[in-house]
C-alpha positions in Angstrom: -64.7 1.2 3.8 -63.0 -0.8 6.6 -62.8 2.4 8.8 -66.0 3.2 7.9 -67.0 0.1 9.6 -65.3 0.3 12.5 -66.5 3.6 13.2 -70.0 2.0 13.0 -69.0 -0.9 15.5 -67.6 1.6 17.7 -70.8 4.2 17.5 -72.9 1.0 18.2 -71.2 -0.2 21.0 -71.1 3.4 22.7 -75.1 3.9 22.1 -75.3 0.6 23.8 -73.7 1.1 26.5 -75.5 4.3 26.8 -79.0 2.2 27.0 -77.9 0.4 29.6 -77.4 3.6 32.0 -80.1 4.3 33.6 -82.1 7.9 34.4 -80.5 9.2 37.5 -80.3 12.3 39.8 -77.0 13.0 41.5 -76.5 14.8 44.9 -72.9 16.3 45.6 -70.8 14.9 48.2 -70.7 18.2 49.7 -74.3 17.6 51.0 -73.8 14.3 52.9 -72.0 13.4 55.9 -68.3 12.9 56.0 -66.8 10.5 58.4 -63.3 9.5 59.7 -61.2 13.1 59.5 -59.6 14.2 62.0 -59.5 18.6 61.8 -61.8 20.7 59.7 -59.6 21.6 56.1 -60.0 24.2 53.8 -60.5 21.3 50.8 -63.1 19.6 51.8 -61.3 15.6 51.2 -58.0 16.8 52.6 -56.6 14.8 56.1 -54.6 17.7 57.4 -54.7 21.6 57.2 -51.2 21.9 56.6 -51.0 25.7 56.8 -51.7 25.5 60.0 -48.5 23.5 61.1 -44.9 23.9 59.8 -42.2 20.9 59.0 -43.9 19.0 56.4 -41.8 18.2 53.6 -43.7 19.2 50.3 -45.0 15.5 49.7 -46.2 15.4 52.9 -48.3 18.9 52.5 -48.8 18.8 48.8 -49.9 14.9 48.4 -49.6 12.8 51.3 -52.2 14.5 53.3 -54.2 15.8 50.8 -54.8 12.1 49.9 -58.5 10.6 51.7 -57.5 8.0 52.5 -59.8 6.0 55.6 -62.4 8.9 54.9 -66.3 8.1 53.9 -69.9 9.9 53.1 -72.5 8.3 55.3 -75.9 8.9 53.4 -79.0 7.0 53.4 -81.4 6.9 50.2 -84.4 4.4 49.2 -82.9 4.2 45.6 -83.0 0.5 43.8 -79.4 1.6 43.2 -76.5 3.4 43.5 -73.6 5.0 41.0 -71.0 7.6 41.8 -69.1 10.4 39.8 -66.0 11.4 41.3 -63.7 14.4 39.5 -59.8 14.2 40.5 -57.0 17.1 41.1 -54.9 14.3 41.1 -55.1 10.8 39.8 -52.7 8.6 41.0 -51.8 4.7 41.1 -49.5 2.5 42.9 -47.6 -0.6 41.7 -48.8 -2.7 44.9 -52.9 -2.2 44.9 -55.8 -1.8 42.6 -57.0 1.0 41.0 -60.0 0.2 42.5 -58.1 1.5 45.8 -56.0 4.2 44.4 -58.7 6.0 42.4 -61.8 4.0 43.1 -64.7 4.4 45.6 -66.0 1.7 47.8 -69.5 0.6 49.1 -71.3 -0.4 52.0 -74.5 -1.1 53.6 -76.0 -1.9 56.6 -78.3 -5.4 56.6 -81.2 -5.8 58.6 -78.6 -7.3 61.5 -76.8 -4.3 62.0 -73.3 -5.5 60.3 -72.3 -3.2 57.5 -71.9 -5.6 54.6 -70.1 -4.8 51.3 -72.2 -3.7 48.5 -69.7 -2.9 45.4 -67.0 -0.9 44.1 -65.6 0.6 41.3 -63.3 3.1 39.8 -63.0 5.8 36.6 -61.4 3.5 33.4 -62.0 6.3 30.9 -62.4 9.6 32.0 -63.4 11.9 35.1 -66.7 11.9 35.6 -67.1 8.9 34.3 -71.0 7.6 35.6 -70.0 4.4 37.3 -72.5 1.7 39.1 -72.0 1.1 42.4 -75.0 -1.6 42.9 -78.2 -2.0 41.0 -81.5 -4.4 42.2 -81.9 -3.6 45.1 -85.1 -4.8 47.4 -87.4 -1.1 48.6 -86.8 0.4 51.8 -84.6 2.8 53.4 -80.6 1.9 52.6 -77.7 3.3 55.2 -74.5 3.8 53.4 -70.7 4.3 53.9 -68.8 5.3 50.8 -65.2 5.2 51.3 -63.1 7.3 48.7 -59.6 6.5 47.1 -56.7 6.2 49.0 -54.1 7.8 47.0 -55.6 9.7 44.4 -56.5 13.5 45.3 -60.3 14.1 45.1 -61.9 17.6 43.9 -65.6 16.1 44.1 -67.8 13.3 44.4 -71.6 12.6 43.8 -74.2 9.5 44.4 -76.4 9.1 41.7 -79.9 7.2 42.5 -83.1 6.4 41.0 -85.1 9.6 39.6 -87.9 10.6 42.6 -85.4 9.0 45.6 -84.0 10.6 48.3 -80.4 10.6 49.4 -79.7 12.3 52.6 -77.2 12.9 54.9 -77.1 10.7 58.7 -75.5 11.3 61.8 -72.1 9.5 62.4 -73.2 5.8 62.6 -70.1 5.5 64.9 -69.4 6.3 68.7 -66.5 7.4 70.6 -63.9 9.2 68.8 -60.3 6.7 68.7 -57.5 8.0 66.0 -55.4 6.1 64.5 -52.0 7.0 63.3 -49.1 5.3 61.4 -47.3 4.1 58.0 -48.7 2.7 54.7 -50.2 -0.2 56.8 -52.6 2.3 58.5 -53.3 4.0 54.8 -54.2 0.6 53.7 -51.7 0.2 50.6 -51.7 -2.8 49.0 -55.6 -3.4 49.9 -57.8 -4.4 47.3 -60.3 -1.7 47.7 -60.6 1.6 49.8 -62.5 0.4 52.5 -60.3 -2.3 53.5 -57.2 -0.4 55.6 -57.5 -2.3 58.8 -58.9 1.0 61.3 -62.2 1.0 58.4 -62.0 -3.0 59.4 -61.7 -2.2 63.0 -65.0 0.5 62.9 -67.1 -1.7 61.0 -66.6 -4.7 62.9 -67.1 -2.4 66.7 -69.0 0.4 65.8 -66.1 2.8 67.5 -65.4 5.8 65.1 -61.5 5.4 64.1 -60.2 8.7 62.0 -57.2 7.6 60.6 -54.7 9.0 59.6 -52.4 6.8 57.8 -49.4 8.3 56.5 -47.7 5.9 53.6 -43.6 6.1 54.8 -43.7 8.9 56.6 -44.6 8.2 60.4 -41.7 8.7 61.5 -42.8 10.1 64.9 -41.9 13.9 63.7 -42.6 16.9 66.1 -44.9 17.6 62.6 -47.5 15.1 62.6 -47.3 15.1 66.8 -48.7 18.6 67.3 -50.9 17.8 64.7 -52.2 14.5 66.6 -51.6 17.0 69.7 -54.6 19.0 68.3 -56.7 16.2 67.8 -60.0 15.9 70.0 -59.3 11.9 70.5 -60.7 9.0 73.4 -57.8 7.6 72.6 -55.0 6.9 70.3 -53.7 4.0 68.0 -50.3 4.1 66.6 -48.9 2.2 64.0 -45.8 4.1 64.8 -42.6 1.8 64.6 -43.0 0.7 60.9 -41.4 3.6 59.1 -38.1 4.9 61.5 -35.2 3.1 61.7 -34.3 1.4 65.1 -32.2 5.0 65.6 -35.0 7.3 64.9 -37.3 5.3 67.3 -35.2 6.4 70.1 -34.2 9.4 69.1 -37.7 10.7 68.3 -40.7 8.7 70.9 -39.9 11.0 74.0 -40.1 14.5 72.2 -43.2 13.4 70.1 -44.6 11.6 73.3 -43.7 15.1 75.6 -45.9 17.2 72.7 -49.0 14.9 72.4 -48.8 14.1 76.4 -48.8 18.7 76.7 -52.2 18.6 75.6 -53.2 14.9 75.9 -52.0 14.1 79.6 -54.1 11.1 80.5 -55.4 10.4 77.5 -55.0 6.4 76.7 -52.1 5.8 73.8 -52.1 2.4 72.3 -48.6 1.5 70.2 -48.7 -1.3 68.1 -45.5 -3.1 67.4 -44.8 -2.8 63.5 -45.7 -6.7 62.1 -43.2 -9.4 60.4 -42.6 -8.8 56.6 -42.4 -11.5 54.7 -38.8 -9.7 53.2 -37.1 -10.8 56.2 -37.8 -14.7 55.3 -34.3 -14.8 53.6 -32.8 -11.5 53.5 -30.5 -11.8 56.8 -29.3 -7.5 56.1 -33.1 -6.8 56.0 -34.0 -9.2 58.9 -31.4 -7.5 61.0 -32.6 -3.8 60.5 -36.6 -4.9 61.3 -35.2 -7.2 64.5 -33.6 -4.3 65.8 -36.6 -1.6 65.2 -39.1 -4.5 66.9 -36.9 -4.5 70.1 -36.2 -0.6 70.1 -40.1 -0.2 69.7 -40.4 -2.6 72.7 -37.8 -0.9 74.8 -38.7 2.5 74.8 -42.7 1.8 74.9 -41.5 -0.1 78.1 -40.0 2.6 79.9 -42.7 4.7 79.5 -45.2 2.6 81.0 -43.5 2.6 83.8 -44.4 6.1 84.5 -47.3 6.2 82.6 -50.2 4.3 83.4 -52.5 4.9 79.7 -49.7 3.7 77.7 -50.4 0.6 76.0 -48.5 -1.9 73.6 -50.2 -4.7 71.5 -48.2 -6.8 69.1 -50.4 -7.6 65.5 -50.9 -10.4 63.5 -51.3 -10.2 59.9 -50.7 -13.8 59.5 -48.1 -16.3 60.3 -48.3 -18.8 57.3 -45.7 -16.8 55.5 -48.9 -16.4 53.2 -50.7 -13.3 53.4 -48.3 -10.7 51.7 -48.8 -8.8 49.1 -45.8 -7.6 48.0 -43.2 -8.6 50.8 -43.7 -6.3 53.1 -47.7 -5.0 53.0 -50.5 -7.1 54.0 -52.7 -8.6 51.5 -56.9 -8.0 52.3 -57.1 -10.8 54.0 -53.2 -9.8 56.2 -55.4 -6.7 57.3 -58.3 -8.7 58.2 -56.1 -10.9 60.2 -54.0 -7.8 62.1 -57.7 -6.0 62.8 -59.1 -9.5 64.3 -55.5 -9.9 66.4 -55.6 -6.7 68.3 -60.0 -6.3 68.5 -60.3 -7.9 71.3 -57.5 -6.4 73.2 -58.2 -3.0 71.9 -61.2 -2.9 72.6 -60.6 -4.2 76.6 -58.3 -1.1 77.2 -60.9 0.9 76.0 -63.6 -0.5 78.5 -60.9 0.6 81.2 -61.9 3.9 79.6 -65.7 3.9 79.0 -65.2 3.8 75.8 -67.6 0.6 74.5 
């Protein structure tokens, strides 16, 4: 009889959380507008078309850059609201961040000002496929929206769901210009609190200057791999977050060979390097404090000796905070880190870029 009950409690609870869903129509992903990648792949949420460049390590092809991280579908509908579906090859999670970031997707609108303004997130707790709301209650009137997908987590498909009788439709890239960004797990945005929070998304929002990204979570190493892909890469200009992950050794070793491939087909093309920031591990660990002192200065020797024969290459030192408060987990940024690193080099980063037309 007990089981019987609960069976009953459990059958009600599902029908009413059924009633609460309300009548929608769904448009794939496939039909809207994807921002932020850099090359055309065979999958259509992949980074990197790995088969055609050699010396990735299997992570690197298999996961790393089959992860979408930094990418978005700009759509705009006239819906009262907004839910997503989103179907996984691979769903993955990370000690250091949500699963709202790792396997969730991330909203935002554009207000009547022009400033795209957060409108909700959310993320599969069941099952794939799982009908998830986004943001409900919404005043009429046409509605421009990014919607920034997981981070981690490999994506087969997505689709926005709206009110029966609305429209959702694809828009041009609300972004100008074309300014990669490249680097470690800062540039993926781990340890963010949701998928739109890595600080290049910050840095597009806040300027209007499209940034793919390609953030690359321990592995920018500066490898001949990722610079003839980055070689490839129609760009304005580059960022690179691209002393975090070698060791002081590697730096050396590796910035002249990945700098001689991207300069082959990139020759005056402005190159911003940003030093790799504080982490807060080094507050006490005097082994650990040693190794990051000793990448810093390599970073800020060999970026210095070639801008004295290169004339578009840059170097800006971030900010993530210097409290001693805005860690995550010792060495990533919390939200609010990123916010602080993206505010630290905007202004800067964007007056290279006037050099360069690029406003």
């Amino acid at each position: 009889m007990k089981k019987l009950i609960f069976f009953l409690i459990v059958i009600a609870a599902l029908a009413a959380d059924a009633k609460k869903l309300p009548p929608l129509e769904f448009v794939s992903g496939h039909e809207l507008t994807l921002i932020n990648k850099l090359m055309d792949t065979p999958r259509r949420y992949a980074r990197v078309d790995t088969a055609r460049y050699g010396g990735f390590t299997d992570y690197q092809r298999k996961t790393l850059v089959q992860q979408p991280a930094g990418l978005a579908l700009a759509f705009e509908t006239n819906s009262d609201c907004v839910y997503f579906t989103i179907d996984y090859i691979k769903k993955n999670s990370a000690y250091n961040e949500t699963n709202l970031t790792a396997a969730g997707a991330d909203l935002y609108i554009k207000d009547g000002e022009g400033r795209w303004i957060y409108a909700g997130n959310n993320t599969p707790r069941k099952k794939d496929n799982e009908i998830l709301e986004l943001v409900s209650n919404m005043a009429p009137g046409n509605k421009e929206c990014l919607l920034y997908l997981p981070i981690i987590s490999i994506v087969d498909s997505i689709s926005v769901g709206v009110t029966p009788g609305c429209y959702v439709r694809p828009i041009a890239n609300p972004f100008r210009h074309r300014v990669v960004f490249w680097g470690s797990s800062f540039t993926h945005g781990i340890a963010t609190s949701r998928a739109g929070m890595a600080y290049p998304m910050q840095f597009e929002r806040a300027t209007g200057i499209h940034t793919p990204a390609l953030g690359v979570s321990g592995n920018s190493k500066l490898q001949q791999s990722f610079a003839r892909v980055l070689a490839d890469t129609p760009a304005d200009a580059f960022v690179f977050d691209a002393f975090s992950n070698p060791t002081a050794e590697e730096i050396e070793a590796n910035f002249k060979p990945f700098m001689a491939t991207l300069r082959a087909k990139h020759p005056t093309t402005p190159v911003i390097f940003l030093q790799t920031i504080y982490r807060e591990h080094r507050n006490f660990d005097t082994k650990y404090n040693a190794v990051e002192q000793a990448k810093q200065d390599m970073a800020r020797r060999v970026v210095a000796e070639a801008m004295a024969n290169d004339p578009n290459i840059y170097f800006l030192e971030p900010n993530a905070g210097d409290n001693h408060e805005t860690t995550c987990d010792g060495t990533h940024p919390s939200d609010f880190g990123y916010y602080l690193w993206m505010q630290s080099i905007k202004q800067p980063l964007l007056d290279i870029l006037a050099r360069y037309g690029i406003e």
